[in-house]
N, C-alpha and C positions, 0 to 999 in steps of 0.2 A: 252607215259605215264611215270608217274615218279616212281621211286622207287618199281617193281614188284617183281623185284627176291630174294628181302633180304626186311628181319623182318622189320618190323616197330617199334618204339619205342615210347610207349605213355604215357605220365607221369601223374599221377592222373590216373592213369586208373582203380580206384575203385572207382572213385567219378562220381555225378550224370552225366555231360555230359563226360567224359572222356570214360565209359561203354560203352555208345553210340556208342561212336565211335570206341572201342574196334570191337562194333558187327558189323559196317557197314565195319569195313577192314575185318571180319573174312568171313561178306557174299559175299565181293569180292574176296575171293581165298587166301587174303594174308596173312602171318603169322606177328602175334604180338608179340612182347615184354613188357608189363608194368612193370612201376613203383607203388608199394603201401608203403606205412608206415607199414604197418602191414601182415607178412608170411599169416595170419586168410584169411584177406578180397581177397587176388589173389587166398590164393586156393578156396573159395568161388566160387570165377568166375569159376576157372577152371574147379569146381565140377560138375556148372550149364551149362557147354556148352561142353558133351561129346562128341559131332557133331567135335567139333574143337578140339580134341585129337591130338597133335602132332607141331599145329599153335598155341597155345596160352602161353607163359609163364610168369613169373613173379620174380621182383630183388624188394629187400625190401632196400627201401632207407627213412630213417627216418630221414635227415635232409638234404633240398634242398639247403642249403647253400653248401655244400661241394661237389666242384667239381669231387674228387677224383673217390667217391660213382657213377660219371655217367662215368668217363674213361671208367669203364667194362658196366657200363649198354649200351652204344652206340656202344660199339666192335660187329662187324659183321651186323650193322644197315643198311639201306639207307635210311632212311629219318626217325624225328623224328613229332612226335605233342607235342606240351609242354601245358598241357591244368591246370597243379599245379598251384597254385598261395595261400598265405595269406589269410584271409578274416576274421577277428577279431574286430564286431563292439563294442568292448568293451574296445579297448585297451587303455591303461593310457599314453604308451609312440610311440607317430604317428613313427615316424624314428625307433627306435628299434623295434617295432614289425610289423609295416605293409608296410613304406618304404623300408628299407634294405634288409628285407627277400626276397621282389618279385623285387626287384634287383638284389640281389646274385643270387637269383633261374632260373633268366634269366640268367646270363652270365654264372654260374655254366654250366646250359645243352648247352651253345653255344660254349664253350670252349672244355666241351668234345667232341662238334659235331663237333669241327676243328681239332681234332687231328683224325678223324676218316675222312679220304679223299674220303669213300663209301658214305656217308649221301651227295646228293643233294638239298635236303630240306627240312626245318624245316615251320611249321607250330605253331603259336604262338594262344593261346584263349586270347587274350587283353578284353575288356571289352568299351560297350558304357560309362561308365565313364570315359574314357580316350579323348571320345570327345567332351561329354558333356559342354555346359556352361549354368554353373546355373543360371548365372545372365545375359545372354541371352533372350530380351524378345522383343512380338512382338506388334503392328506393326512394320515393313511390315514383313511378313509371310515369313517364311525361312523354309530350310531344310537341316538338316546334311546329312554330305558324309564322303566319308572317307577322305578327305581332311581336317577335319576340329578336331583342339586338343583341350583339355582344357586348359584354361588359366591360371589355378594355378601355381606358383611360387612354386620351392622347400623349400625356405622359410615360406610359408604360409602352405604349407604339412605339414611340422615337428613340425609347432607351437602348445604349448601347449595347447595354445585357441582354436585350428581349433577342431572340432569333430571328430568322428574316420569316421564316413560316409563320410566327405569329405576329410581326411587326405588317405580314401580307394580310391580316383578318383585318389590321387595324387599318391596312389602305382600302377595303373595301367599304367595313364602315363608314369612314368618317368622307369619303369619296362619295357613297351613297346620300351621305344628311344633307353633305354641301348640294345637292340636286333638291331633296326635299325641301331644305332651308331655304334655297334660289326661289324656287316655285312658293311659297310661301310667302316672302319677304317683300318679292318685285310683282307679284299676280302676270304672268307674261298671258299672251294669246294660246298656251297651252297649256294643257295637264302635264302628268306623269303617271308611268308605271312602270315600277322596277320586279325585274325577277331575279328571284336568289337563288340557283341552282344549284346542287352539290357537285360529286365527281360528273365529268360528262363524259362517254364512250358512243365509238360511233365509228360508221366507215366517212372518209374523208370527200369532199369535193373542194375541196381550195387546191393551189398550187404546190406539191411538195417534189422537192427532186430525186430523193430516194424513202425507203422506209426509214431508214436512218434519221429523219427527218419529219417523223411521226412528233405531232405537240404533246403535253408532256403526260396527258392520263394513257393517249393510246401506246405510249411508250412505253408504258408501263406492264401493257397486257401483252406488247410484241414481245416485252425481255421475257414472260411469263415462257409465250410459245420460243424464244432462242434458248431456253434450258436454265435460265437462271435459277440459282437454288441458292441457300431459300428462298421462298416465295415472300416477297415482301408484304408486311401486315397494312391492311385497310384503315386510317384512320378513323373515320366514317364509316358505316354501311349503307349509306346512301349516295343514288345516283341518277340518269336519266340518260337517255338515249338520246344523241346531238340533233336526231331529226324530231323527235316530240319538242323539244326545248325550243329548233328554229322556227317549228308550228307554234308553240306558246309565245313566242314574240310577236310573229305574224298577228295573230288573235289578239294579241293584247293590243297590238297598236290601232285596227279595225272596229273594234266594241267599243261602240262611244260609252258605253253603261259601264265599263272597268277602269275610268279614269279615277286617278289618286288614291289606286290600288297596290299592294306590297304582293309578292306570289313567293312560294316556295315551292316549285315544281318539282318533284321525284317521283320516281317510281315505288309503289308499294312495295314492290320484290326488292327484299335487300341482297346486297353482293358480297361475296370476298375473293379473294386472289387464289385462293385455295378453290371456289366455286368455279371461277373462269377458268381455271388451271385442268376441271374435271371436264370442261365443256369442249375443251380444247383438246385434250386426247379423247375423248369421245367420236369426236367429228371428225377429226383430221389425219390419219393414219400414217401419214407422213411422220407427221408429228409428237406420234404415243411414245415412243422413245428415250427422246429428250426431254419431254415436259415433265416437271418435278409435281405428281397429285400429291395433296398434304392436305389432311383435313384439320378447315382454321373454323374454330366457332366464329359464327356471325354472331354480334350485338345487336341481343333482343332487348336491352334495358329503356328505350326510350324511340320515340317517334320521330315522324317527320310528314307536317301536313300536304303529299303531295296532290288528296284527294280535291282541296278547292281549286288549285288551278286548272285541274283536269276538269272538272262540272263547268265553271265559269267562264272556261277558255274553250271548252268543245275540243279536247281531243282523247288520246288513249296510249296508255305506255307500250313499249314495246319491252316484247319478254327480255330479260337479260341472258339467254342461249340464244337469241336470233341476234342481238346484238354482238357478242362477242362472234356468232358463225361469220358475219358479214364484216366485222373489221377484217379478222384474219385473214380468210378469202380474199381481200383487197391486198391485204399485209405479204400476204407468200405472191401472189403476182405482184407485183414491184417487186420484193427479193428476187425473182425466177429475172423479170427483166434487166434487173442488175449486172447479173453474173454475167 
């Protein structure tokens, strides 16, 4: 296995899947290091997992651009997760705010993780937009793998026309290559393996202060349960539950046999908003009232391979009804503690 006797280094590790994974390295014995933006949100975590006194600490790095800020953060590491990334679908300038950044922020931790000859391997959260093609249609019926990239052009990323949603495909991409091209170029002391997840839904262990303050997919299924009407449409039908994905990092980073591997983790079971909307007045009778049921066809026209990482990484999806019971359930206590 990889990396057991020295710290782990997890970046984002106050944000919704990076926590995760914080907890699934703390339940297997090993001790963490994250990264937060902010002193608040790490001792937060640290607050809440006095089990792990001794394994868990935290380096406040406020701007992932600068590699200097991770020299120290990777000193005494063996392997890192880099799970930080941009996400600004608002942005006015594509390349200054959401290309560049998850460029820099890639090679920033890949640079400090080469002057650190302890670190074996690094573990990247890429994103199913980086495989996506939008303009990919069917017939004949296909299915992504990880073989397969999006076709945008850097050109077309940074255009001022493109939208920030799409200009966000082109920061995962080309954020991704810069990690494979690093690892390629410089041969460092470690591999690579990046996972490309689609939507993630999940109940929360990071720090948030209200539901209000849910990240932006589980936001999506609390408007679903506050009555939002319409039901907003799925661009995707694909997704994954935030604790199989933080298990798929975990495993990715321990299997020495899965280096300079690409994954597309999902769940078989596809979603829609329409499907969580029926799950949710089902279960919740609070709830059957306001929630707008609407039956959305799911897209059957095309795949997505989430069956190799599930083989290769040893785990198992969780249903999309047990995920959606257990966000809500979290969701309506924080509203109840609110009021």
């Amino acid at each position: 296995m990889t990396a057991t006797s020295k710290p782990v280094l997890v970046t984002g590790a106050t944000g919704f899947i990076g926590a995760h994974i914080v907890d699934n390295l703390l339940a297997r014995g090993l001790s963490v290091r994250g990264t937060t933006r902010t002193v608040a949100k790490g001792q937060a975590m640290v607050d809440a997992r006095p089990e792990s006194k001794g394994r868990l600490e935290f380096v406040q790095i406020e701007d992932f651009e600068k590699s200097a800020n991770f020299n120290e953060a990777v000193h005494g590491v063996g392997a890192i997760i880099h799970t930080a990334s941009p996400l600004n679908y608002s942005a006015k300038d594509n390349e200054k705010e959401l290309i560049l950044p998850a460029i820099h922020g890639v090679r920033a931790v890949l640079e400090a993780a080469a002057s650190n000859p302890d670190v074996k391997r690094v573990v990247i959260t890429s994103s199913f937009a980086s495989v996506l093609d939008a303009n990919r249609k069917s017939p004949p019926y296909f299915t992504y793998t990880g073989e397969d990239w999006n076709p945008l052009t850097y050109e077309e990323s940074i255009d001022k026309a493109t939208t920030a949603v799409i200009a966000y495909r082109g920061s995962k991409k080309f954020a991704e290559l810069e990690a494979w091209n690093f690892v390629k170029e410089n041969n460092p002391s470690f591999d690579l393996v990046t996972l490309c997840p689609p939507m993630t839904f999940g109940p929360i262990v990071h720090p948030v202060k209200s539901v209000n303050d849910l990240n932006e997919s589980n936001a999506m299924l609390w408007s679903i349960a506050s009555g939002t009407k319409p039901l907003p449409v799925a661009r995707v039908p694909f997704w994954i539950d935030v604790r199989d994905l933080a298990k798929a990092h975990v495993e990715a980073l321990l299997r020495p046999e899965v280096g300079g591997r690409r994954y597309v983790p999902a769940c078989p079971e596809r979603f829609s908003y329409g499907k969580a909307a029926k799950i949710m007045s089902d279960e919740f009778e609070s709830l059957r009232a306001g929630v707008s049921v609407e039956d959305q066809k799911i897209d059957e026209s095309h795949g997505l391979d989430g069956e190799t990482a599930a083989k290769e990484l040893g785990f198992d999806y969780h249903p999309f009804k047990e995920t959606v019971k257990d966000l809500i359930s979290q969701a309506l206590e924080m509203a109840k503690n609110v009021q």
